[in-house]
N, CA, C and O of each residue as an XYZ file, in Angstrom:
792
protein
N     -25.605    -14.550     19.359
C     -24.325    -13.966     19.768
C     -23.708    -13.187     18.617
O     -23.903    -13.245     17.403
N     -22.966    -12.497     19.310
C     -22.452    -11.065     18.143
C     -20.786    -11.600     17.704
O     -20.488    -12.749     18.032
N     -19.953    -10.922     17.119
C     -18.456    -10.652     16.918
C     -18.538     -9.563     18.040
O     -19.406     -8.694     18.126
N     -17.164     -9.825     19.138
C     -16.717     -8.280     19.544
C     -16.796     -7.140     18.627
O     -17.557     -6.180     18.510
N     -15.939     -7.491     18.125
C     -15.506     -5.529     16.939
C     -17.000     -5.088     16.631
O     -17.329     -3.960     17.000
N     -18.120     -6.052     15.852
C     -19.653     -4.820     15.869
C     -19.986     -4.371     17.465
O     -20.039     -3.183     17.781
N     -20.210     -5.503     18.463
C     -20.537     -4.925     19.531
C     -19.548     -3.394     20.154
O     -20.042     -2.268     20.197
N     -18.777     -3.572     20.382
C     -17.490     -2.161     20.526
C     -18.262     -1.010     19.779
O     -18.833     -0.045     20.287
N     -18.150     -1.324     18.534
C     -19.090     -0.485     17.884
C     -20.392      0.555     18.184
O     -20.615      1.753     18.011
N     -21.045     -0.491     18.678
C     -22.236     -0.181     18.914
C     -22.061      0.808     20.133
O     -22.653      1.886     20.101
N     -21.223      0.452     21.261
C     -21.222      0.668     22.869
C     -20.008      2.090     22.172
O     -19.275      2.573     23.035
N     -19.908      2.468     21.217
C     -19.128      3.547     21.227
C     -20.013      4.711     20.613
O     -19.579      5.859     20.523
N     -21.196      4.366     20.226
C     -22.539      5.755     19.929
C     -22.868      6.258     20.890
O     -22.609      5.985     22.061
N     -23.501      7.079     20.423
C     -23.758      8.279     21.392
C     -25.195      7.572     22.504
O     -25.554      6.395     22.461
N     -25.707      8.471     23.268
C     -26.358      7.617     24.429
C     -27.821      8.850     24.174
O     -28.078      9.912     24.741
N     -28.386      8.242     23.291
C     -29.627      9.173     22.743
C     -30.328     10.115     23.468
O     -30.639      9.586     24.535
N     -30.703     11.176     23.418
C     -31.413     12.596     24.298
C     -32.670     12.025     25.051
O     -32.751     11.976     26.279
N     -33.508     11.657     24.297
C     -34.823     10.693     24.453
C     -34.753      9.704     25.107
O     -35.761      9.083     25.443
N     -33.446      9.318     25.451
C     -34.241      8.249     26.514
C     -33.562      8.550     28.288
O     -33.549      7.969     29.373
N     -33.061      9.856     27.666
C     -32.557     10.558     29.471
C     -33.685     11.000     29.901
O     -34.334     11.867     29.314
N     -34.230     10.114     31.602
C     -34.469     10.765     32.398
C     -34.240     11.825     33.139
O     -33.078     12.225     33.068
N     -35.183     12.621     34.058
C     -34.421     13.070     35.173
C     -35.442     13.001     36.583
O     -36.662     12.866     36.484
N     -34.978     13.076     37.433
C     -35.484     13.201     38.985
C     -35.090     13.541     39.942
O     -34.045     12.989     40.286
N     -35.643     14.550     40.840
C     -34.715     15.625     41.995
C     -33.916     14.188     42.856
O     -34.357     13.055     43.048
N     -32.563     14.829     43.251
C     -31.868     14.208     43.841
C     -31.819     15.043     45.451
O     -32.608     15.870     45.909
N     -30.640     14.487     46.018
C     -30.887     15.578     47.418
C     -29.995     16.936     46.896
O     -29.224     17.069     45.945
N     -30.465     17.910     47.981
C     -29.888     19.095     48.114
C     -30.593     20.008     46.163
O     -30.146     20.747     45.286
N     -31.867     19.256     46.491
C     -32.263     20.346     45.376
C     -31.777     20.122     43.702
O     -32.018     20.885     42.766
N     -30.682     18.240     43.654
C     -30.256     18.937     42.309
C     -30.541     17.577     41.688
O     -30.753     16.496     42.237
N     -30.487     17.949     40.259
C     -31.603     17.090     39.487
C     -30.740     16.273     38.459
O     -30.072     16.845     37.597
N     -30.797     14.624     38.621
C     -30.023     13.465     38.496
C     -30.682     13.114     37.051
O     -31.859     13.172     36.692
N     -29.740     12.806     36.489
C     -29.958     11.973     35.240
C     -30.093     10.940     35.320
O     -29.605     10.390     36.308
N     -30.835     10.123     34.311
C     -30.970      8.646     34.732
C     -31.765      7.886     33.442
O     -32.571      8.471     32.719
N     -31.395      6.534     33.305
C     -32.124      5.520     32.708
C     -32.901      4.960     32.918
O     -32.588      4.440     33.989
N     -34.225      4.478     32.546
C     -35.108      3.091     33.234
C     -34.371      2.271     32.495
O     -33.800      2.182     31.408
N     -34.709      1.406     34.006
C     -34.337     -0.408     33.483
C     -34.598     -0.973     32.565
O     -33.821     -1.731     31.987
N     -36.198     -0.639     32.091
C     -36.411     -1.441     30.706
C     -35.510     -0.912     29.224
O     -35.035     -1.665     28.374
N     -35.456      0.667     29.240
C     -34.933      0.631     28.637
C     -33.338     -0.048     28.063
O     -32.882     -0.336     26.957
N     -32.766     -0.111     29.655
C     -30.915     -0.717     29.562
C     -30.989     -1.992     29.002
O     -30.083     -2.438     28.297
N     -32.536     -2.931     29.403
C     -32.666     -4.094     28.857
C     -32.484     -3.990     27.444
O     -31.706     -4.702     26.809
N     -33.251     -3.042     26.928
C     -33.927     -3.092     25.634
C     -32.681     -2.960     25.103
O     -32.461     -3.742     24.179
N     -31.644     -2.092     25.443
C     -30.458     -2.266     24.850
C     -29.021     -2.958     24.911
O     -27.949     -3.016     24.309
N     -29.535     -3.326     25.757
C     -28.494     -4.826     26.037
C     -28.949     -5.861     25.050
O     -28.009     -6.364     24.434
N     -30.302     -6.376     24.692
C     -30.778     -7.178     23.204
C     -30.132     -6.566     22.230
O     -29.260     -7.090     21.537
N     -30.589     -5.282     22.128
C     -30.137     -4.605     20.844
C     -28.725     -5.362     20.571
O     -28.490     -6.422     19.989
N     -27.804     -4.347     21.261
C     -26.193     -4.421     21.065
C     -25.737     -6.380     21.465
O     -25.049     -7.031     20.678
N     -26.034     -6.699     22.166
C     -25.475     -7.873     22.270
C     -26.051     -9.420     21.900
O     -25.404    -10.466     21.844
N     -27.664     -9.174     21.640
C     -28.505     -9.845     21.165
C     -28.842    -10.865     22.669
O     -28.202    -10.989     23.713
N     -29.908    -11.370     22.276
C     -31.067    -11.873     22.946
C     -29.915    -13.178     23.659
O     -29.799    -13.295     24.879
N     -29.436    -13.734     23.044
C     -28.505    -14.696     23.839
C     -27.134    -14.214     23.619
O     -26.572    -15.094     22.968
N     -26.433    -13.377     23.815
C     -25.293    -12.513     24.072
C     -25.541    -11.921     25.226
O     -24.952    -10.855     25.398
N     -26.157    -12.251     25.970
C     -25.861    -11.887     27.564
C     -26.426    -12.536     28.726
O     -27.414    -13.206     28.423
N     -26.128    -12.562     29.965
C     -26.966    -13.206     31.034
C     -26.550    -12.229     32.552
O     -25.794    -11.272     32.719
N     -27.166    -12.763     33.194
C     -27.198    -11.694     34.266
C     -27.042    -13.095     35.695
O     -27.482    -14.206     35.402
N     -26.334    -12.861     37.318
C     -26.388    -13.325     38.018
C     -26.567    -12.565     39.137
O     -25.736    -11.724     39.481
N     -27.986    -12.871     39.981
C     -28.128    -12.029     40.986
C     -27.944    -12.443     42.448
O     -28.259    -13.543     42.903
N     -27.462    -11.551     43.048
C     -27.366    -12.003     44.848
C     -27.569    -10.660     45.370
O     -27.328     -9.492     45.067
N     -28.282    -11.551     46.562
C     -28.461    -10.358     47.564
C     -27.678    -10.026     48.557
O     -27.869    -10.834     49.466
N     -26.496     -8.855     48.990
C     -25.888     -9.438     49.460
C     -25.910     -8.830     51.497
O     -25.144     -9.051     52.435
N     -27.491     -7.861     51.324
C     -27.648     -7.951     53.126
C     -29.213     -7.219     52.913
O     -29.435     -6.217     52.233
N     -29.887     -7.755     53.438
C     -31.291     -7.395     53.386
C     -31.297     -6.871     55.188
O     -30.518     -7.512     55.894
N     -32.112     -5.791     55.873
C     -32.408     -5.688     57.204
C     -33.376     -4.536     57.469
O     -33.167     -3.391     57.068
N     -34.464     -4.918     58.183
C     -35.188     -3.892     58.354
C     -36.109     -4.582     59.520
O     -35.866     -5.604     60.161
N     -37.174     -3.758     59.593
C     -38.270     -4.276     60.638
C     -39.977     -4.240     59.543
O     -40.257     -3.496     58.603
N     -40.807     -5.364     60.189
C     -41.741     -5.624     59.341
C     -41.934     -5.338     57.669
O     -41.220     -6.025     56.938
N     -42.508     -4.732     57.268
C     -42.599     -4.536     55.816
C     -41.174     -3.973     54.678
O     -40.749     -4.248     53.555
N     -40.764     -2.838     56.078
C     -39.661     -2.326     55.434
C     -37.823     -2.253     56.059
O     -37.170     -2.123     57.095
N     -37.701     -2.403     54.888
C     -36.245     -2.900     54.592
C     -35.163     -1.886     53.747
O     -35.358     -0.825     53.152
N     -34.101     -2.589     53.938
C     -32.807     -1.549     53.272
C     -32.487     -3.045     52.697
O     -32.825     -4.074     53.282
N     -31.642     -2.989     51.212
C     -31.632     -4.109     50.915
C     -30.397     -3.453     49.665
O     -30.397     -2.536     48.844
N     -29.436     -4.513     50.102
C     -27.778     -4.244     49.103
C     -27.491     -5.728     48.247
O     -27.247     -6.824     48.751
N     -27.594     -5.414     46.935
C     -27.667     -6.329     45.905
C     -26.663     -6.102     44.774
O     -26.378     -5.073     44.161
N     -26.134     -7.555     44.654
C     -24.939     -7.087     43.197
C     -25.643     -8.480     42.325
O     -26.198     -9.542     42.610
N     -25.161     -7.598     40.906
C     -25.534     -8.281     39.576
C     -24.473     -8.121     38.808
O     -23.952     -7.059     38.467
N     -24.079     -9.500     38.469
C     -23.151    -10.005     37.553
C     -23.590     -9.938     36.208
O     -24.660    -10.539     36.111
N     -23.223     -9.470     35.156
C     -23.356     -9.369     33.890
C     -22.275    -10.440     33.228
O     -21.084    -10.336     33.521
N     -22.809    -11.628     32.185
C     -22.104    -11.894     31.802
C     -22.277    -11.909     30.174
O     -23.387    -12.216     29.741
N     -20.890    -11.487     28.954
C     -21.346    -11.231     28.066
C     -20.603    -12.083     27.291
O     -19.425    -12.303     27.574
N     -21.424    -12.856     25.855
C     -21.215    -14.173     25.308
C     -20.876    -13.583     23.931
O     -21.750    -12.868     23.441
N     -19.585    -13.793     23.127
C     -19.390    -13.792     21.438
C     -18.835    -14.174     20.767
O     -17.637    -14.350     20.988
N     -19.466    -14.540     19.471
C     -18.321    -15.677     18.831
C     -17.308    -15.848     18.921
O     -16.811    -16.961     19.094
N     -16.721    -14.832     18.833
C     -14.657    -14.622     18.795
C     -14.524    -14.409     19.604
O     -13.714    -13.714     18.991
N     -14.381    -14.112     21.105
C     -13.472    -14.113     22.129
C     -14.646    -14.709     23.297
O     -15.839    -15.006     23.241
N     -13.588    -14.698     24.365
C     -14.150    -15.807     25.311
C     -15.108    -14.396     26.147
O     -15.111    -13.189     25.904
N     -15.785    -15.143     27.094
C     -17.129    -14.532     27.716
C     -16.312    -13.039     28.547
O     -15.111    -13.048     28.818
N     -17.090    -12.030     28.803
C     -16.362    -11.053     29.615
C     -18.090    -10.674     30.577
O     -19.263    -10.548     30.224
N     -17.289    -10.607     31.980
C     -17.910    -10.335     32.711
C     -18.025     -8.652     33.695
O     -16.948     -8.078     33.855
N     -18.966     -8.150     34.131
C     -19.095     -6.786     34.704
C     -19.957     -6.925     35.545
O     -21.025     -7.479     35.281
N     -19.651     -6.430     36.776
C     -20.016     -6.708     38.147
C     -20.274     -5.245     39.204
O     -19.411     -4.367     39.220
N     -21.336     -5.146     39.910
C     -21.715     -3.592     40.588
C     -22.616     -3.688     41.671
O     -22.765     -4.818     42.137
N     -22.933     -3.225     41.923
C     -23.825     -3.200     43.281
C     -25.140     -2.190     43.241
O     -25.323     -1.326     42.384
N     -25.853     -2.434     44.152
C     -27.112     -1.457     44.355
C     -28.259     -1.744     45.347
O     -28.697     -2.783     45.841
N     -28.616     -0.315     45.466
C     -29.279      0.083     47.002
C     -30.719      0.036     46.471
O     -31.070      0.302     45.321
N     -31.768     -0.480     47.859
C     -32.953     -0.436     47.751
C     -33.079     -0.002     49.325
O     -32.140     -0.130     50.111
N     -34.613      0.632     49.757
C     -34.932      0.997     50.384
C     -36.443      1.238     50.725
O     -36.686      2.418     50.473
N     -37.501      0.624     51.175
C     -38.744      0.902     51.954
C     -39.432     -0.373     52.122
O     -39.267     -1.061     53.129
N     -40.321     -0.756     51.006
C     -41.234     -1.739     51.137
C     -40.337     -2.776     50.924
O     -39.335     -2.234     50.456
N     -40.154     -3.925     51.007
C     -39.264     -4.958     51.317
C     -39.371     -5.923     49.798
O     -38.432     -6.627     49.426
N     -40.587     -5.809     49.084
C     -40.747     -6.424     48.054
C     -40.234     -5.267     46.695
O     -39.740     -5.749     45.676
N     -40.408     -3.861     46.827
C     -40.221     -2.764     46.138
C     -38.273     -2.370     46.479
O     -37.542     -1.741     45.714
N     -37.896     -2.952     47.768
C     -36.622     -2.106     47.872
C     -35.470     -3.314     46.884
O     -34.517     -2.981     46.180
N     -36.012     -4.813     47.172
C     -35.029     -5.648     46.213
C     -35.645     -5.494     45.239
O     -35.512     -6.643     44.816
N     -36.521     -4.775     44.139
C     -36.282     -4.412     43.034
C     -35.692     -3.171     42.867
O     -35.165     -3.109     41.757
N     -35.590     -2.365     43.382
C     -34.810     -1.531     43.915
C     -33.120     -1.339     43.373
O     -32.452     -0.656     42.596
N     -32.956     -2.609     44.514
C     -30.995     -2.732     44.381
C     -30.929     -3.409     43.187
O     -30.025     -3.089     42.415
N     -31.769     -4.359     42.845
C     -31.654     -5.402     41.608
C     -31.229     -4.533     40.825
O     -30.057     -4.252     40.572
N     -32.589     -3.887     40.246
C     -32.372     -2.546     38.698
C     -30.897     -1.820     39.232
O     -29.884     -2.094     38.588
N     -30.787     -0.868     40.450
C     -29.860     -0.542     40.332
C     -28.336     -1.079     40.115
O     -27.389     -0.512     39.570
N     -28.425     -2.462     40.772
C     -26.839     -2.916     40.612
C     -26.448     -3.812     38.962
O     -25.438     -4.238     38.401
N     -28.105     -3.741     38.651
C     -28.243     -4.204     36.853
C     -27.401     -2.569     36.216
O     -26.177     -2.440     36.182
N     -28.112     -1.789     35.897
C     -27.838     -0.725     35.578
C     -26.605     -0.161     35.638
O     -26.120      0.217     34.572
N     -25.673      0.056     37.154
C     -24.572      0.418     37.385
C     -23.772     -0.514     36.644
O     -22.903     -0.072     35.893
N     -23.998     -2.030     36.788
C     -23.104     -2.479     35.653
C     -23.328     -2.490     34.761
O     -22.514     -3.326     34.370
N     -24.093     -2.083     33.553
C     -24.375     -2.429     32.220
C     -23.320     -1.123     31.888
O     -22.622     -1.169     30.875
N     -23.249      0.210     32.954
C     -23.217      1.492     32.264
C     -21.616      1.317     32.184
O     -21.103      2.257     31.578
N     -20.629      0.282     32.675
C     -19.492      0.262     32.508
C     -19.277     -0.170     31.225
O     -18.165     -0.028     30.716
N     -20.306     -0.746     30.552
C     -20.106     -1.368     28.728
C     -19.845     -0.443     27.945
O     -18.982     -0.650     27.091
N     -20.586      0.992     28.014
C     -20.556      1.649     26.837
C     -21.262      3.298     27.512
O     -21.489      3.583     28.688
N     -21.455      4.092     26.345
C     -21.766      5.324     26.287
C     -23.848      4.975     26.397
O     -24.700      5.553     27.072
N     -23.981      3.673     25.287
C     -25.722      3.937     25.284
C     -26.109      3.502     26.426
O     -27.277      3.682     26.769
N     -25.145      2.795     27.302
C     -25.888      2.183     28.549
C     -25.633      2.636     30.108
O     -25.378      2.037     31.153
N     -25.806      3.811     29.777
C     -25.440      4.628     30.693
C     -24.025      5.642     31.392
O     -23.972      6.437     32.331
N     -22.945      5.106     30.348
C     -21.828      5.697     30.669
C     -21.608      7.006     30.428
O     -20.973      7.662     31.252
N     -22.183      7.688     29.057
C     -22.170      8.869     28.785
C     -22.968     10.105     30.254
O     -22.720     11.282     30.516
N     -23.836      9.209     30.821
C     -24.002     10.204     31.957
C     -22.888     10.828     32.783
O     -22.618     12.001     33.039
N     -22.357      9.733     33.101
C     -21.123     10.115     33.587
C     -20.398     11.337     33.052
O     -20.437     12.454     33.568
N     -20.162     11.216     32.662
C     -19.546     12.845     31.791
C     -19.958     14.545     31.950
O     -20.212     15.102     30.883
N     -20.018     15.178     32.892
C     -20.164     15.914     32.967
C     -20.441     17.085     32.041
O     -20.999     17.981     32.673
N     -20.257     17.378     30.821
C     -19.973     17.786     29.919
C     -21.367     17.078     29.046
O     -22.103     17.772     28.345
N     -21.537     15.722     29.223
C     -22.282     15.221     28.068
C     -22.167     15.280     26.835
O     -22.873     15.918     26.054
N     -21.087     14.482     26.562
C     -20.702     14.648     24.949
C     -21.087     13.499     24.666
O     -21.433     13.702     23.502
N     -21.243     12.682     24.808
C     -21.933     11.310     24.102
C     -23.331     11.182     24.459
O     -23.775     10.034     24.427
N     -24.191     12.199     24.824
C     -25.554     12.196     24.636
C     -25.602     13.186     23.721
O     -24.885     14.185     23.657
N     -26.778     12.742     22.783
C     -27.350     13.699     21.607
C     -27.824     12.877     20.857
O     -28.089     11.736     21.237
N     -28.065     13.390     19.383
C     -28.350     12.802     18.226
C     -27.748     11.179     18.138
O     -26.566     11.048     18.457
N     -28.423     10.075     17.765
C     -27.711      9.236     17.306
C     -26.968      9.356     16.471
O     -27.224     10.166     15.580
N     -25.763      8.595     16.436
C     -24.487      8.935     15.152
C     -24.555      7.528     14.301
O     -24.477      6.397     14.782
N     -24.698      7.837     13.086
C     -24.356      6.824     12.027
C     -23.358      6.324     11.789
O     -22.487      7.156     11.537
N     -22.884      4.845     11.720
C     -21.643      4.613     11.156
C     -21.203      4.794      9.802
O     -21.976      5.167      8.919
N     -19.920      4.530      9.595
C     -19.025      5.421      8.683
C     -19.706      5.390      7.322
O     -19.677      6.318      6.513
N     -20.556      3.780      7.097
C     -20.545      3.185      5.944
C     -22.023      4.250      5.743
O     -22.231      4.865      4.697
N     -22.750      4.295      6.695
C     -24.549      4.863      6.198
C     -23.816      6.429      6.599
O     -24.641      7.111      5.991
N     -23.183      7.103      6.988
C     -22.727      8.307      7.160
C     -21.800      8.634      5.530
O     -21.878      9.775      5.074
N     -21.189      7.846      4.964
C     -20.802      7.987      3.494
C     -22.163      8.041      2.318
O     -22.317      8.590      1.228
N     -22.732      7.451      2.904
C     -24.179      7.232      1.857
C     -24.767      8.805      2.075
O     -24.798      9.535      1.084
N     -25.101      9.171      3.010
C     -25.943     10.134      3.526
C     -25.283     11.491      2.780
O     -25.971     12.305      2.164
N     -23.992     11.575      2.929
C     -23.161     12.293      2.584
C     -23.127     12.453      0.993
O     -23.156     13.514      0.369
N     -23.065     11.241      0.517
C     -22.894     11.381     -1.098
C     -24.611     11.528     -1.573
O     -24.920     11.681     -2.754
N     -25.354     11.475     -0.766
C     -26.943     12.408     -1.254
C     -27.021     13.556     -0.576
O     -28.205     13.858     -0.720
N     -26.720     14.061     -0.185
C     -26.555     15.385      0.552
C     -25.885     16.362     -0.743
O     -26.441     17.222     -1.425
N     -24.355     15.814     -0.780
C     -23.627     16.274     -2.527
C     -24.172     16.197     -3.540
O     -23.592     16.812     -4.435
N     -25.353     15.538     -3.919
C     -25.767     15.731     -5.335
C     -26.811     16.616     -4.755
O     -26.692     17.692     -5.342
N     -27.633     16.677     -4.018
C     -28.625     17.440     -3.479
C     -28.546     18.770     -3.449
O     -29.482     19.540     -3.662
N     -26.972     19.176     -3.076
C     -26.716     20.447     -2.681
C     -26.500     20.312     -4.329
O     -27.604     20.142     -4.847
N     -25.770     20.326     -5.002
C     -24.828     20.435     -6.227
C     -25.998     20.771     -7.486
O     -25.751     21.643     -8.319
N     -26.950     20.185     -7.514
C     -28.765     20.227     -8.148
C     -29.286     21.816     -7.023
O     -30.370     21.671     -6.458
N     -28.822     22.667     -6.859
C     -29.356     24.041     -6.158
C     -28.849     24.473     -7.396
O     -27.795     24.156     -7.947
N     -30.067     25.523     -7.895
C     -29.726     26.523     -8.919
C     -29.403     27.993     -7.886
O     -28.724     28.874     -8.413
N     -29.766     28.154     -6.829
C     -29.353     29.942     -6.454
C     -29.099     29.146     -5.026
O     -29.311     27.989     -4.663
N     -28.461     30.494     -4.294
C     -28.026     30.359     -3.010
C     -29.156     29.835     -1.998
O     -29.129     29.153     -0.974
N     -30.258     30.522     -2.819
C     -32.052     30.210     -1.622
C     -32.071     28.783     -1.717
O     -31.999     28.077     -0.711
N     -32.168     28.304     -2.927
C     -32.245     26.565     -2.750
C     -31.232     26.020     -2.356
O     -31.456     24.818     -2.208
N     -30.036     26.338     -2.062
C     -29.011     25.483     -1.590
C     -29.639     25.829     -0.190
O     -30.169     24.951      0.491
N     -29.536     27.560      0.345
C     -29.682     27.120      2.265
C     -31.297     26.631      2.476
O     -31.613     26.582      3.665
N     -32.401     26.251      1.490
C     -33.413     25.549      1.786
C     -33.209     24.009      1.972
O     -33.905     23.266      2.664
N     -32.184     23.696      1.265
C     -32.045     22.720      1.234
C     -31.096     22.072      2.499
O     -30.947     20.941      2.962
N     -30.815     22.751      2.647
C     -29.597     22.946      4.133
C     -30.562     22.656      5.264
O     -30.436     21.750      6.087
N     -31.171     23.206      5.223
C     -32.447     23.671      6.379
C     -33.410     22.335      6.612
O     -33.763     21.870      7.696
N     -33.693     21.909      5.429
C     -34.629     20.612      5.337
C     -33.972     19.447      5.612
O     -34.674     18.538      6.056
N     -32.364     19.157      5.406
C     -31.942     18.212      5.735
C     -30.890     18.441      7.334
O     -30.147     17.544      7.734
N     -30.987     19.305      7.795
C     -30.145     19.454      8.932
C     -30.301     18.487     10.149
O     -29.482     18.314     11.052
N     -31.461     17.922      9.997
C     -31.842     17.036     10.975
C     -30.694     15.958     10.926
O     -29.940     15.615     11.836
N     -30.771     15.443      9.408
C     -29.733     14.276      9.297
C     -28.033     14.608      9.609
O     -27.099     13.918     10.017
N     -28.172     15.934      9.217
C     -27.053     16.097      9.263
C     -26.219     15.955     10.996
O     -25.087     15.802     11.454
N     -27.207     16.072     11.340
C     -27.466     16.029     12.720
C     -26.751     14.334     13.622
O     -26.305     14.068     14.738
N     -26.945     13.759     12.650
C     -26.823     12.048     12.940
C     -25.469     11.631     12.475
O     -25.096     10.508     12.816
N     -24.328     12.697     11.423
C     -23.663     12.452     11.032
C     -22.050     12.515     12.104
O     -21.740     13.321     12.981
N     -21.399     11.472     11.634
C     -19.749     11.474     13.113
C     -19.018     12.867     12.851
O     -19.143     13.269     11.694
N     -18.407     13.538     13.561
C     -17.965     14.859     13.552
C     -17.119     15.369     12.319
O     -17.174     16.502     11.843
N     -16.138     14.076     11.787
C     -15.508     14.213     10.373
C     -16.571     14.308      9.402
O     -16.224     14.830      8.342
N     -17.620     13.987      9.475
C     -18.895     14.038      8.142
C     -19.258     15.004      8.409
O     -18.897     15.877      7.619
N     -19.856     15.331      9.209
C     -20.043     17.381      9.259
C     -19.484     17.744      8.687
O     -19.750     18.114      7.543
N     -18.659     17.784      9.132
C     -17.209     18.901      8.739
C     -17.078     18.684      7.155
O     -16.731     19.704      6.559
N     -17.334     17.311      6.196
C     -17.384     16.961      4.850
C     -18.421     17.666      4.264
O     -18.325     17.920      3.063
N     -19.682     18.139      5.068
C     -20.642     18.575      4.819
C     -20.712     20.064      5.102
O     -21.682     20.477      4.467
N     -20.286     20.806      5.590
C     -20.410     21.960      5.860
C     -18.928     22.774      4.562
O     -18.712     23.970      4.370
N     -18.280     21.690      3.999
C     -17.298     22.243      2.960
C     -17.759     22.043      1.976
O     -17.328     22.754      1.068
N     -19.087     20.785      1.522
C     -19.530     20.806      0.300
C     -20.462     22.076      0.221
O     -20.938     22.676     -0.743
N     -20.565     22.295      1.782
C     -22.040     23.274      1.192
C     -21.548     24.984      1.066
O     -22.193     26.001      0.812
N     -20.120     24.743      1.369
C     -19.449     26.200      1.375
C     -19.072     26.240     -0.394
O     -19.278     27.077     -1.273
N     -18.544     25.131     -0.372
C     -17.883     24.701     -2.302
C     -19.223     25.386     -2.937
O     -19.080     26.533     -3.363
N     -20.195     24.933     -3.013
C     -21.139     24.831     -3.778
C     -22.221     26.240     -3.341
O     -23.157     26.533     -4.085
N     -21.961     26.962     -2.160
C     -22.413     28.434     -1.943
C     -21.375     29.132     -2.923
O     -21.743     30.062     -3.641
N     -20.377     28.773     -2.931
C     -19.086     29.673     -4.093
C     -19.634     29.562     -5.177
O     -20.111     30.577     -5.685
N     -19.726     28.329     -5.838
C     -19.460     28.611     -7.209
C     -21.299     28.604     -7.616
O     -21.734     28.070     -8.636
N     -22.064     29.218     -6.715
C     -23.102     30.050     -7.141
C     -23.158     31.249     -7.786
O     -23.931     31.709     -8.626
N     -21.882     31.802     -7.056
C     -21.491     33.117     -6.898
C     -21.425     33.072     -8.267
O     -22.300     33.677     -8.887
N     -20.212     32.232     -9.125
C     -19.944     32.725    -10.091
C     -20.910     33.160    -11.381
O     -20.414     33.702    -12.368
C-alpha cells in the first residue's frame, strides 16, 4: 500500500502515446482506447500489488444459445496508509459468444472505472484536445536534476553549432520535462546562445 499524496501524483502524469490504441468505431470514426492488461499493469504500478481490489457482478446476462448481451459493473476498491479505502464504480457492455461477451463487460466496466482515477488510466482520452497524452513527464525532483545537466551541458558549448547540437541530441529529454522546465530550458539555451555572441 501507497501514501495518497505519491499516488495523486502519479494519476496526475500524462497518459503515454504508446500505449494508445485505436479501432474503427461506428459511422466510420476511429476510437481511442486501452487494453486491459495494460490498465492492470498500471493499477500495480501506481497503487501497488495490494493497494487495490476489484468486485465483480453481473448485472443482466440474455440471449439465445451460445450468444448473449451481457451488462456488468466492477467495483474498484483502493487501499492506503493514510486515509481510509476509496471506492470507484462503472459499468460495461458485452456482446456475442456468451463466454467472450462477459469478458467483454468485465474489461469494460474494469476500465471505465479505473479511467475515473487519473489521466494514465484512461482519463486523458477523454479530452478531446489530448493534453495529457504524450511524452511521459518527470517529477519536479528528476525534472530539476535533468535540468541542472542540461545547464552545464549547454554552458561547456564553445560556438553556437555545439550548443544547437547539443539541443538536438538532448531534445528527447527535454521532451519528458513539466511545462515550467521547458520554459527553464529554452531560457538557458537562449542565455547561453547570447553570450556566444559576445
Amino acid at each position: 500500500m501507497k501514501n495518497l499524496i505519491d499516488v495523486v501524483k502519479e494519476l496526475e502524469k500524462n497518459l503515454e502515446t504508446k500505449y494508445v490504441k485505436q479501432r474503427k468505431g461506428a459511422h466510420g470514426m476511429t476510437l481511442d482506447y486501452l487494453e486491459g492488461w495494460h490498465v492492470i499493469t498500471e493499477m500495480n504500478r501506481i497503487f501497488g500489488h495490494d493497494g487495490w481490489g476489484q468486485t465483480i457482478k453481473i448485472n443482466h446476462s440474455s440471449g439465445e444459445g451460445r450468444t448473449c448481451s451481457v451488462i456488468a459493473s466492477v467495483k474498484l476498491t483502493l487501499y492506503f496508509r493514510d486515509h481510509d479505502p476509496i471506492e470507484r464504480e462503472d459499468v460495461g457492455f458485452g456482446n456475442g459468444d456468451m463466454e467472450l461477451a462477459h469478458k467483454e463487460a468485465i474489461t469494460d466496466a474494469f476500465k471505465r472505472a479505473a479511467r475515473t482515477l487519473g489521466y494514465p488510466l484512461g482519463l486523458a482520452l477523454y479530452d478531446k484536445e489530448k493534453l495529457k497524452v504524450g511524452e511521459p513527464t518527470l517529477s519536479k525532483k528528476d525534472a530539476r536534476v535533468v535540468f541542472g545537466t542540461l545547464e552545464q551541458v549547454f554552458r561547456m558549448a564553445t560556438s553556437k553549432e555545439d550548443l544547437k547540437q547539443c539541443a538536438k541530441e538532448n531534445s528527447e529529454v527535454v521532451k519528458t520535462l513539466p511545462e515550467d522546465w521547458k520554459q527553464h530550458v529554452r531560457e538557458e539555451y537562449t542565455k547561453c546562445m547570447e553570450a556566444l555572441d559576445k
